[in-house]
C-alpha positions in Angstrom: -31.7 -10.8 40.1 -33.5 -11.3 37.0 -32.6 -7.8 35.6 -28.5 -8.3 36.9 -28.7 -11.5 34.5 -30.2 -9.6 31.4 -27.0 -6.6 31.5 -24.7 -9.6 32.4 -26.4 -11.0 28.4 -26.6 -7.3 26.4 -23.0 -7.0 28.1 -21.3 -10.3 27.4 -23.6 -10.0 23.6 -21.7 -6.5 23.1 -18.6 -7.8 23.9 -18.9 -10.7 21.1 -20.3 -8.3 18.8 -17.1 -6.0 19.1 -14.6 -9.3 18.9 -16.3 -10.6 16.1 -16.3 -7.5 14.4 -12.2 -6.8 15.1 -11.4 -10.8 13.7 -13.6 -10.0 11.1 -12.2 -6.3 9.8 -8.7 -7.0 11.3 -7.9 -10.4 9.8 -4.5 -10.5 8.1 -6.5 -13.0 6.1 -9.0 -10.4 4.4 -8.2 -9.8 1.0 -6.8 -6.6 0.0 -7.4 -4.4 -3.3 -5.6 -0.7 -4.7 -7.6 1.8 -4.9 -6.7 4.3 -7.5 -8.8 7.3 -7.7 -8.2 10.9 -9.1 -8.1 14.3 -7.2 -11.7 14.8 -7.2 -12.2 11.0 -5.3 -13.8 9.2 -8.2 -12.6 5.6 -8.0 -10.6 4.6 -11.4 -9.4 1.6 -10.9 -9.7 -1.6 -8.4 -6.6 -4.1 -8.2 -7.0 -7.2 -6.1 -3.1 -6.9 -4.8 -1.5 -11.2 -4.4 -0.7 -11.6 -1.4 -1.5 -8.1 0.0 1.4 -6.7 -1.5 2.2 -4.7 -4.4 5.2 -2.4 -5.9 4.8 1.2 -6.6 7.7 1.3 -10.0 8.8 4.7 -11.0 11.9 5.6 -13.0 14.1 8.2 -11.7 14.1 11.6 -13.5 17.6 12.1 -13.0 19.1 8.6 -13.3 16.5 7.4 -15.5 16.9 4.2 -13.7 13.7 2.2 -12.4 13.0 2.3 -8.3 10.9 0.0 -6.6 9.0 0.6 -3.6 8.0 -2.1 -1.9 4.4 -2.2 0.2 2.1 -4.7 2.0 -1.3 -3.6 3.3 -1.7 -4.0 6.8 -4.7 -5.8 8.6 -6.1 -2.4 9.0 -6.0 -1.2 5.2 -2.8 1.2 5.9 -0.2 0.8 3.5 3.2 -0.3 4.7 5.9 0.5 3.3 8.7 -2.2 3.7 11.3 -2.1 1.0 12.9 0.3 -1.2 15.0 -1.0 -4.4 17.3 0.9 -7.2 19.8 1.0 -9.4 21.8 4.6 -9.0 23.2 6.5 -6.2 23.2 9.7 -6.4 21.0 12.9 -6.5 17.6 12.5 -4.6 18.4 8.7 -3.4 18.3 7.6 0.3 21.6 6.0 1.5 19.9 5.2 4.9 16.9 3.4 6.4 15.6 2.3 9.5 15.9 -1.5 9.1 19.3 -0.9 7.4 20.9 -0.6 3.8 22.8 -2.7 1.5 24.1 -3.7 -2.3 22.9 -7.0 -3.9 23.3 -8.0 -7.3 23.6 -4.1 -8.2 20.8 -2.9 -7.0 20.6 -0.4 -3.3 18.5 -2.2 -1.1 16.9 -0.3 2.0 14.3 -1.8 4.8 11.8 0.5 5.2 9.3 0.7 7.9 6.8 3.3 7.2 3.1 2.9 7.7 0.7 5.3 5.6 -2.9 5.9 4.5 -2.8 6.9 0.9 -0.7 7.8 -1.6 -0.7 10.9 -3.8 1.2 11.6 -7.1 1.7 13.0 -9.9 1.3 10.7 -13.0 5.0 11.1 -15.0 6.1 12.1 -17.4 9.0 9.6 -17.9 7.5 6.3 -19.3 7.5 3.6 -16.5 5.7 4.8 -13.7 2.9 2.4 -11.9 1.9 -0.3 -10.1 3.3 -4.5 -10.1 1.1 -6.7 -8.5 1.5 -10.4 -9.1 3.6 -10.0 -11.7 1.5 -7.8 -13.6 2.9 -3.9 -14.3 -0.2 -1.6 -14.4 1.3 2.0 -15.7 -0.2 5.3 -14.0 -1.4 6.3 -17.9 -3.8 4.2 -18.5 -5.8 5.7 -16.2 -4.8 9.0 -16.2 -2.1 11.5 -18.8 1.2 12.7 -17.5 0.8 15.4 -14.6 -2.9 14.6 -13.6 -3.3 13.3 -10.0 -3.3 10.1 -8.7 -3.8 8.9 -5.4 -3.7 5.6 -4.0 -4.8 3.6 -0.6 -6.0 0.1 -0.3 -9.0 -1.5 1.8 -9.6 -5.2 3.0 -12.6 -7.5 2.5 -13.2 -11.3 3.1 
């Protein structure tokens, strides 16, 4: 009887362990931060992203209009894609998306539902292209020159 109570403890205190664990890496309260590293993993930059959410701004090397794509990092660290703004139709530009498309004040708005991990580019060569996070536009060249790698993913912490 005595041994029955003592796996009934280690299992019920494995079971909390796991839970608290899940609430605590799985909170969509846990901050979030970009991580911007180069090809060869060494960590560049950390931005702490308001309100999870930040903007990946390019401008397009055709239109030479500035696109907007919108993302919000998820509870797990994954980087959702939810929005997709810009200026010119055309060559290389979406006219669909799985939540639907439409014009407002002359922009091409799409709602995007795409989940990722990371994020890999090539820094531009057309002046413009980075990151906006609370307001703030953080351009690819500052750390990195025009064709060197980039990539990006995000983690949580509390």
């Amino acid at each position: 009887m005595k041994t029955v109570r003592i796996i009934q403890g280690v299992i019920i205190a494995i079971i909390l362990a796991v839970l608290v664990t899940a609430v605590f890496f799985l909170s969509p309260f846990a901050k979030a931060e970009l991580l911007i590293q180069d090809d060869d993993g060494t960590i560049l930059a950390i931005l702490p992203l308001a309100n999870r959410q930040f903007d990946f701004v390019f401008i397009h090397s055709i239109h030479l209009t500035k696109v907007e794509e919108m993302y919000r990092v998820t509870a797990a660290g994954k980087l959702h894609l939810y929005e997709l703004r810009y200026q010119s139709s055309g060559v290389g530009m979406p006219a669909d998306a799985e939540g639907g498309y439409k014009l407002e004040d002359g922009h091409f708005i799409l709602q995007m539902d795409r989940t990722i991990r990371t994020i890999p580019l090539f820094v531009s060569i057309v002046p413009g292209h980075g990151i906006t996070t609370g307001g703030t536009f953080f351009p690819f060249t500052r750390w990195a020159k025009p064709e060197d790698i980039l990539i990006l993913s995000a983690r949580t912490h509390f």
